[in-house]
N, C-alpha and C positions, 0 to 999 in steps of 0.2 A: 638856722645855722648856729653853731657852737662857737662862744667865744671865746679864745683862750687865751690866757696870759701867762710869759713864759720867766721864771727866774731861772739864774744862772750866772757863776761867775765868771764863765768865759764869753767873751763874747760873738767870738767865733762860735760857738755852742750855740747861744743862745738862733744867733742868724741862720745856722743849719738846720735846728730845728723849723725855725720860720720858712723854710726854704722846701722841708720836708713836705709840710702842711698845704705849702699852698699849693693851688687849686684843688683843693680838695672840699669838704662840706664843712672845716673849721676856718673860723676868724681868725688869725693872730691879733688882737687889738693895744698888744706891748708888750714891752722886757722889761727887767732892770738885772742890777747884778746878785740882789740880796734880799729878804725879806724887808729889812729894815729899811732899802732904799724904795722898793716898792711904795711902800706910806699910802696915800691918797690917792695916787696915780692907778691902781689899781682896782680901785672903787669907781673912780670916775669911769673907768673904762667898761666899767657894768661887765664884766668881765664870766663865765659862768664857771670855768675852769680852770686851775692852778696850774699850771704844771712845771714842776722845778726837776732840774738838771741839776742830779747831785756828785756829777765829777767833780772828785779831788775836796768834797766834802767828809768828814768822820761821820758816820750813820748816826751814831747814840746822840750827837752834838746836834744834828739838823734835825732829827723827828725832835729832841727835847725846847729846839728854837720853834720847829711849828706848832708842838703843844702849848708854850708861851705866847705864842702870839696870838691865839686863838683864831687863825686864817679858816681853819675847817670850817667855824663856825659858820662863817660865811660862804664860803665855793669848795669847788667838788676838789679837792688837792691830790695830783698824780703825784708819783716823784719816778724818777727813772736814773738807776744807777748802773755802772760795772760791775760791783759787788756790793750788797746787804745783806747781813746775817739776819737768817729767819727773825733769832731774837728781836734785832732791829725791826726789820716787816712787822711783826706782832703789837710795837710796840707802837707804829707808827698806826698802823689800824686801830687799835687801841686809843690815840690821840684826838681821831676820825678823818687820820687822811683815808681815801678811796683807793688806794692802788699803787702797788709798788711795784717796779719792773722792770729788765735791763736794759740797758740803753741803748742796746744794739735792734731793736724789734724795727720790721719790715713797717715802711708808709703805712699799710693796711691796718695793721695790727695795732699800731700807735689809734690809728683814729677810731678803729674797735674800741677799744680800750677809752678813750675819751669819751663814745656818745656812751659807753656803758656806765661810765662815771658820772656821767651829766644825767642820767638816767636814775640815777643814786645806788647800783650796784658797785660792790666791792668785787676789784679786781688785781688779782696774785697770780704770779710766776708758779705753774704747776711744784715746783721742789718748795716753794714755799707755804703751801696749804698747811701741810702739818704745823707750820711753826704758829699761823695765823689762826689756824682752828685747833687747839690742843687738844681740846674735849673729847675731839674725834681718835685720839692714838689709843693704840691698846696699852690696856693696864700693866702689861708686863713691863713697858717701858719707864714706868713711875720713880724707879728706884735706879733705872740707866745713870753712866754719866753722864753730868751734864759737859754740853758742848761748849758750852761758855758762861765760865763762875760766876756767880754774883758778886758785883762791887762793893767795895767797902759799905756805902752808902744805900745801896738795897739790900743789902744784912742788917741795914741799922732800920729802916723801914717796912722791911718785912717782922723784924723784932718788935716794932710796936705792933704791926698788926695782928700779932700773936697774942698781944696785952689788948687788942681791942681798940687801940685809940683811932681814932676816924681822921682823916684828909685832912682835915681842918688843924686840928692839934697835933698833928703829925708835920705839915707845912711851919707851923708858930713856933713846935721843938724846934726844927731844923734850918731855920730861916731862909726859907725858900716858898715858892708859892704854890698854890693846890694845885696847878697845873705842874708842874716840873714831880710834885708828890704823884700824880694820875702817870706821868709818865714812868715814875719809877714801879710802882706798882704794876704798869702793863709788864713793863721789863720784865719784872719778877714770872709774873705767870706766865710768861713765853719762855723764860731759860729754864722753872720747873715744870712746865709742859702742865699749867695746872688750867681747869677752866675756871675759880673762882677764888677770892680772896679766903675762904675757908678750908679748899683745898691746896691753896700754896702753903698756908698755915700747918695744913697737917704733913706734909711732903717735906719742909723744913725742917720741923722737928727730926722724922723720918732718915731723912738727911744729915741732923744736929746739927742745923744752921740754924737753927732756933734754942736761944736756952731758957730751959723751965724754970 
């Protein structure tokens, strides 16, 4: 049996989920309201599955909290929202959460989706493929607008990766840490639809979000 552990800041949420699950083939084995309050209790709980309730969450603000906290590293992380911008999805697979999803999916579907995750396959909302696999678009798209700009802060990050500088010295410029650098970087190759750090590089210039 699958055991899941559910974040969320509602609490009502969090208990409907639990409500949804049960008797079904997963565990609920706890809640809290936040990553941060999670702490220990999460672990203890031997828990195999994350799954966070991101109502009333900012996307870019919650995948760059799970990229920090390094949760992936350890369990399989859903996240299930009302809306997330592919970018977002991209970047949050990119962090190595498992699966992003609306928060409306039928009982079935949720626990689909769970043992697939516990299984270690990545699982996306069909409109969201494209955003999560770029690799896959046709090249005519290369030079589209983008649907949503890059921030101040992944112009200044995709600018070094122009110059070559790596993760490390990239984090140490900007005072920030290689995880939150990993996340800006997925960012990046999800809003230029690029699949690699040398093709967002050429896309930008392209662009002239890159100066030579």
């Amino acid at each position: 049996m699958t055991r899941v552990f559910i974040v969320g800041r509602s609490p009502l949420g969090r208990r409907g989920l639990e409500s949804l699950l049960e008797s079904r083939a997963v565990e609920v084995v706890g809640s809290a309201a936040s990553l941060e309050s999670a702490g220990a209790t999460v672990s203890h709980a031997e828990a195999g599955i994350l799954l966070i309730d991101a109502t009333g969450e900012q996307p870019e603000r919650l995948v760059q909290a799970v990229a920090e906290s390094g949760v992936t590293s350890e369990f399989a992380v859903l996240i299930l929202a009302e809306h997330f911008p592919g970018a977002a999805a991209a970047a949050a697979v990119g962090a190595g959460v498992r699966g992003v999803l609306p928060n409306d999916l039928m009982p079935d579907q949720l626990v689909a989706a769970i043992e697939a995750a516990a299984s270690g396959l990545i699982v996306v909302h069909p409109a969201d493929v494209a955003a999560v696999a770029p690799a896959s678009m046709p090249a005519s798209r290369a030079l589209a607008e983008l649907a949503e700009p890059l921030t101040k802060r992944e112009r200044e990050v995709l600018q070094m990766l122009a110059a070559g500088v790596g993760n490390k010295e990239i984090a140490a410029r900007l005072a920030i840490s290689e995880h939150t650098v990993k996340f800006h970087v997925t960012s990046i190759l999800g809003k230029l639809g690029a699949g690699s750090r040398t093709e967002a590089v050429s896309l930008g210039i392209r662009r002239g979000l890159v100066l030579l």
